[in-house]
Residue frames as qw, qx, qy, qz and C-alpha x, y, z in Angstrom:
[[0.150, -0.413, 0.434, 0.787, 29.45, 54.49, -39.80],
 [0.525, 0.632, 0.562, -0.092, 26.89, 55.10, -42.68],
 [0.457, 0.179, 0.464, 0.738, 27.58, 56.14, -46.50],
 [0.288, 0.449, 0.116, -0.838, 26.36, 58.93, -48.03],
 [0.396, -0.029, -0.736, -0.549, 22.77, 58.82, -49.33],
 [0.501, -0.266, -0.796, -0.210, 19.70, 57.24, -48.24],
 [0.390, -0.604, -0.065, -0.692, 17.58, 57.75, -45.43],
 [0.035, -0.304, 0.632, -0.712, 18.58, 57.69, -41.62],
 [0.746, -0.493, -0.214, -0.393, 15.70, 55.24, -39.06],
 [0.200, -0.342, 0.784, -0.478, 15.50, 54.26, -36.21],
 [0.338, -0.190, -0.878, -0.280, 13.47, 50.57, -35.63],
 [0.405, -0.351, 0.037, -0.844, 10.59, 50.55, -33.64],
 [0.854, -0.278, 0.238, -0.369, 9.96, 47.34, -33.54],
 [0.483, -0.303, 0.783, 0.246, 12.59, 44.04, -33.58],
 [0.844, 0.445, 0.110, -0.278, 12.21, 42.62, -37.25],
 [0.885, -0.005, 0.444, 0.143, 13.43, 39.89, -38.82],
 [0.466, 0.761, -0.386, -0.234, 16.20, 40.50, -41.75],
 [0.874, 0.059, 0.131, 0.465, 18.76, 38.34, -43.63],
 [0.449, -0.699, 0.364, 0.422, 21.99, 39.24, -43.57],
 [0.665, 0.739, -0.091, -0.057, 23.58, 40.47, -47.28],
 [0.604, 0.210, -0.572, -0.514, 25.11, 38.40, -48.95],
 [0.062, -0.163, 0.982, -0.068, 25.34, 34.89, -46.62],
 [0.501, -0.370, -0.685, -0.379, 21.32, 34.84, -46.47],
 [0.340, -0.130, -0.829, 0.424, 21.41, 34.33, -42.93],
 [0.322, -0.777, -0.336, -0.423, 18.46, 35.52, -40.71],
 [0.288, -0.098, -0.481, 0.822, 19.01, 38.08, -37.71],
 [0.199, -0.821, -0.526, 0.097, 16.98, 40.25, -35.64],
 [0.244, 0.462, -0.051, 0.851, 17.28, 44.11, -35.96],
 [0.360, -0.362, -0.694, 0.508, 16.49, 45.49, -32.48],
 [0.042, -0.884, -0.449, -0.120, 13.95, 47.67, -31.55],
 [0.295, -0.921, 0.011, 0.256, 15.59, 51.26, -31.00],
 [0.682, -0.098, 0.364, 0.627, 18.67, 50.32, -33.61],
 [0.019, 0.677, -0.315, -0.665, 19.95, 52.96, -35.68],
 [0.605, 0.089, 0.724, 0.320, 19.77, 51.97, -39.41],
 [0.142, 0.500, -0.279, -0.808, 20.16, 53.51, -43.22],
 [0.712, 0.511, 0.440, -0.194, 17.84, 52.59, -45.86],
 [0.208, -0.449, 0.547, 0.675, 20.52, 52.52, -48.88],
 [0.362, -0.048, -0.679, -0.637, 17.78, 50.86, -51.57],
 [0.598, 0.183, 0.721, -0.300, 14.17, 49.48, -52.01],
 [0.443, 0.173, -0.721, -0.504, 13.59, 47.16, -55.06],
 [0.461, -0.051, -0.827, -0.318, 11.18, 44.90, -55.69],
 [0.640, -0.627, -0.233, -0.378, 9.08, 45.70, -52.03],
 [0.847, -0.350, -0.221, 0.334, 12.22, 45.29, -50.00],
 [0.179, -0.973, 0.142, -0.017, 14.32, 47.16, -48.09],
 [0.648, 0.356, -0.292, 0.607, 18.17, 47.05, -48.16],
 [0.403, -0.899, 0.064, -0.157, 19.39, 48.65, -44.73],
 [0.638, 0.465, -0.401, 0.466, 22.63, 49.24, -43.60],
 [0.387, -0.848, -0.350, -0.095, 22.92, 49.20, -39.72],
 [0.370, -0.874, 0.313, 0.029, 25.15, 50.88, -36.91],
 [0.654, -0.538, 0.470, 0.246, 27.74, 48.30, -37.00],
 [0.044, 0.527, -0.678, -0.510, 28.07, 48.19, -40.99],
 [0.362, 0.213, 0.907, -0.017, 26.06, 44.94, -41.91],
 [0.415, 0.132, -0.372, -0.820, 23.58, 44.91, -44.79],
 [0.252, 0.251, 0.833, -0.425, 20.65, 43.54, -44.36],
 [0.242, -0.125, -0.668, -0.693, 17.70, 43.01, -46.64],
 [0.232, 0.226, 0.739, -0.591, 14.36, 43.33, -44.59],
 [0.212, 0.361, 0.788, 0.452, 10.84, 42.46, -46.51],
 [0.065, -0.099, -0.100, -0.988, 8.68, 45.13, -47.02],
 [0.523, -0.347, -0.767, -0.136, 6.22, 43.57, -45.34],
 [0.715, -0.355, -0.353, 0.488, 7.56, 44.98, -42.56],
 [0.282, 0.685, 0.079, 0.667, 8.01, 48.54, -43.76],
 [0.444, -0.839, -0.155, -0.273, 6.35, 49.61, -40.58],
 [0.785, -0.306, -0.222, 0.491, 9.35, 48.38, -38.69],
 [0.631, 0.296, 0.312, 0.645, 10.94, 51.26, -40.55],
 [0.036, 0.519, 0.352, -0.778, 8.87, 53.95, -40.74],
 [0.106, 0.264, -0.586, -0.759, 8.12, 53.67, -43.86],
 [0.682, 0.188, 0.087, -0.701, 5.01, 52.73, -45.95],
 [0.731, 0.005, 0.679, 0.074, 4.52, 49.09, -47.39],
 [0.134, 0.330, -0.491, -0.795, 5.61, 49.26, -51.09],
 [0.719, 0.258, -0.047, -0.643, 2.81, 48.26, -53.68],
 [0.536, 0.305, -0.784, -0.072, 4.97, 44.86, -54.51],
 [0.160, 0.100, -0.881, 0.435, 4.43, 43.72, -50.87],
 [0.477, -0.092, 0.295, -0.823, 0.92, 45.05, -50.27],
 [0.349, 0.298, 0.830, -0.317, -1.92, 42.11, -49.59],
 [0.080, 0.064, -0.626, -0.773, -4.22, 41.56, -52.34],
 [0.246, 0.224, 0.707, -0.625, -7.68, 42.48, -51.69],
 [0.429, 0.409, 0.755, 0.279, -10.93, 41.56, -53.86],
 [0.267, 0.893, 0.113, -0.345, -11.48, 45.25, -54.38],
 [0.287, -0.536, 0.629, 0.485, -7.84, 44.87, -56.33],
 [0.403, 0.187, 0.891, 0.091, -9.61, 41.70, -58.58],
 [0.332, 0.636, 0.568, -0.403, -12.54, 43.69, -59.15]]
C-alpha cells in the first residue's frame, strides 16, 4: 500500500537500509517494490511493499535507480582544484 506522491522502484540490487524511526539495519531485496517519499541531505527515505520506512544512503542511489545526490558523491582532486 503506497501514499500518494513520490516515485514508484523497483531494487535491483539487495541494499542495506535502517529502518525509520528504531534505527535498525535491514536488507531491501533485490526485485522489492519500493516508493521514494523524500531525499534530503543525499539520502533516500523509501517506503516499501509492506509499509516500513526506511532511510537508505545515497550512496547507494544505484540500488534505486536513481543518480547519487551531490551530498553523497566522492570527492575527487579535480573538486579541490
Amino acid at each position: 500500500m503506497y501514499m500518494r506522491g513520490g516515485t514508484e522502484v523497483v531494487v535491483s540490487r539487495d541494499v542495506v537500509a535502517v529502518v525509520i524511526p528504531d534505527g535498525t539495519e535491514s536488507v531491501v531485496k533485490q526485485g522489492n517494490h519500493a516508493l521514494i517519499t523524500q531525499v534530503l541531505g543525499g539520502m533516500f527515505t523509501i517506503q516499501t511493499e509492506e509499509g516500513f520506512l526506511m532511510r537508505i544512503d545515497g550512496k547507494d542511489a544505484d540500488a534505486l535507480g536513481q543518480p547519487i545526490p551531490d551530498e553523497r558523491r566522492p570527492i575527487t582532486q579535480e573538486d579541490i582544484a
